[in-house]
N, C-alpha and C positions, 0 to 999 in steps of 0.2 A: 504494500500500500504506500503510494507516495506522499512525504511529508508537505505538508502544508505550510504556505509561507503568505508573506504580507510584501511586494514588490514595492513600498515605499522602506523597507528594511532593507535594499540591494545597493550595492552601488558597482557601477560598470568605470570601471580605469583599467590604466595599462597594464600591461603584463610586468612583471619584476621579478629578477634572480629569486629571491623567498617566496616565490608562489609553486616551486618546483614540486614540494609532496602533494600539496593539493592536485596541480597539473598532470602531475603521476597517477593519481587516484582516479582521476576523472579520464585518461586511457586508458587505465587497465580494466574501466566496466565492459563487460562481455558488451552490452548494449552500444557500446561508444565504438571501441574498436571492429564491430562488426559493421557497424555505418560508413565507416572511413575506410582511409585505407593502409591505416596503421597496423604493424602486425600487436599479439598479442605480446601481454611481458615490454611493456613502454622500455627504452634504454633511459635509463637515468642521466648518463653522459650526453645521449645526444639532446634531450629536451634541456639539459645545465645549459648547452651551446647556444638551442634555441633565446632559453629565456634571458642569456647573459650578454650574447651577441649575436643579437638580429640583424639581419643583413637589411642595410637602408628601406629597401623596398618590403620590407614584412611590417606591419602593424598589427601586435597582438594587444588584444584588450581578454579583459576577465571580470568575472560578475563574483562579486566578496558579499558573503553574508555572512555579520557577527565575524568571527576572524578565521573565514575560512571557504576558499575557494571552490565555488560550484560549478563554473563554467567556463571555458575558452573559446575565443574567437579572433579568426583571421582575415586580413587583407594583405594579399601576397600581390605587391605592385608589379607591373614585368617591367624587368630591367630594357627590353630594345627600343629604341626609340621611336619605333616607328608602332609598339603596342603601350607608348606611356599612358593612355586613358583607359586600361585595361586591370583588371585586378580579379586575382581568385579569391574566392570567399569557402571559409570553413566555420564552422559552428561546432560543439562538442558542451555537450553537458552531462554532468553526473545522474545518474541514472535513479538516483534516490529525486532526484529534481527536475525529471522532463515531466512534458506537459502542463507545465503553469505558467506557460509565458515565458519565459526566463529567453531561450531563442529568438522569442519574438522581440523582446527586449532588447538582445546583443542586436541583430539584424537592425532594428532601429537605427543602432547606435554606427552601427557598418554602413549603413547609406548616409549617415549626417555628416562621418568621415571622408569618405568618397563624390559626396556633392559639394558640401560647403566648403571642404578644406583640401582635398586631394584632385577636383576636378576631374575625378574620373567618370567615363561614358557610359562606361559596359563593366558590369560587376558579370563574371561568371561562375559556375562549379560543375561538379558531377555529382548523381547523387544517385545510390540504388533505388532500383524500379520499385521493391517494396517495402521503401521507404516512406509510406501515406502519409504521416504525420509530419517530416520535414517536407514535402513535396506540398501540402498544404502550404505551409510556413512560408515555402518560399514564393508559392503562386500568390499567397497573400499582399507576398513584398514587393510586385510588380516582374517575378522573373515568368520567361515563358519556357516552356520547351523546345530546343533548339532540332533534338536527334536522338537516339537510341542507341547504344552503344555496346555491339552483343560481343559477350566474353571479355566484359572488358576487364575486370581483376577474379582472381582466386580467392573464393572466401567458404572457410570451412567447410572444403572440401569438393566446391562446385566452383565452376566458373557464374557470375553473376552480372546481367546486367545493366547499366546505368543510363540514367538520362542526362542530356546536357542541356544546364538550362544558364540561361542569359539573364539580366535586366539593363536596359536599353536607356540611358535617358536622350531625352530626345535635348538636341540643341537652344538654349535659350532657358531648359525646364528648371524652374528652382528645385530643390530638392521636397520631396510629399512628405513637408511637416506632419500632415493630418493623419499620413499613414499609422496604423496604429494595428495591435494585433486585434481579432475577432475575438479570443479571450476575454470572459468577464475577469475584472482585477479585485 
């Protein structure tokens, strides 16, 4: 049964070197690393690298409740020039804490980063096909389905496949304050 929380007790900032056990915790849910496409058994060393030295183009943010990290989320800028309005997006939550919003919260927070301050165009990802509830999340958030992408990773013991889905802003468009998730708070 998942725990029950109050979204005005969250707060979404940066990722930081001391967020590493939390960040650990939240890969190693069955739930989490089956979504991704992280293996199981997180490396301690390579997320130390992530969380201590982010390559320019990564912006990770994390959602802290009370002193203790429930969520991660990324914007992986690409480095060539000719894709600088372009960025991946990943989301990962602890598995005691999906479904309350918390995603739709970080997502929020990954467009206000990408429109207002990063001028980026086209936020994209991949995400398993039976995936419903982030597939929601993100159709929510303005992405579309882009394609289909059969066999695309190995996971527990199938090949499995993925959709690729975009969100577009269109030239001139301010960023969709109003966006908000369908979730009651």
């Amino acid at each position: 049964m998942p725990l029950q929380l109050c979204m005005k007790d969250l707060r979404i900032r940066p990722a930081s070197p001391e967020d590493l056990r939390d960040v650990l915790a939240i890969f190693s849910c069955p739930s989490v690393y089956a979504g991704t496409l992280q293996l199981p058994y997180p490396s301690a060393e390579v997320w130390r690298k992530r969380l201590t030295s982010p390559a320019d183009e990564m912006h990770q943010l994390v959602v802290q409740l009370e002193d203790r990290v429930i969520a991660h989320a990324s914007l992986a800028c690409h480095p060539r020039p000719r894709r600088k309005h372009v960025a991946g997006v990943g989301i990962a939550v602890h598995e005691e804490w999906q479904h309350q919003g918390i995603g739709s919260a970080l997502m929020a927070a990954l467009i206000n980063l990408a429109d207002d301050w990063l001028n980026l165009t086209r936020l994209e990802l991949e995400v398993f096909v039976d995936n419903q509830a982030a597939i929601r999340l993100y159709e929510r958030a303005g992405f579309e389905t882009e394609g289909r992408l059969r066999q695309y990773a190995f996971r527990q013991g199938h090949f499995a496949d993925v959709l690729s889905m975009a969100r577009i802003r269109p030239p001139g468009h301010a960023c969709p304050r109003t966006w908000k998730s369908s979730r009651p708070r």
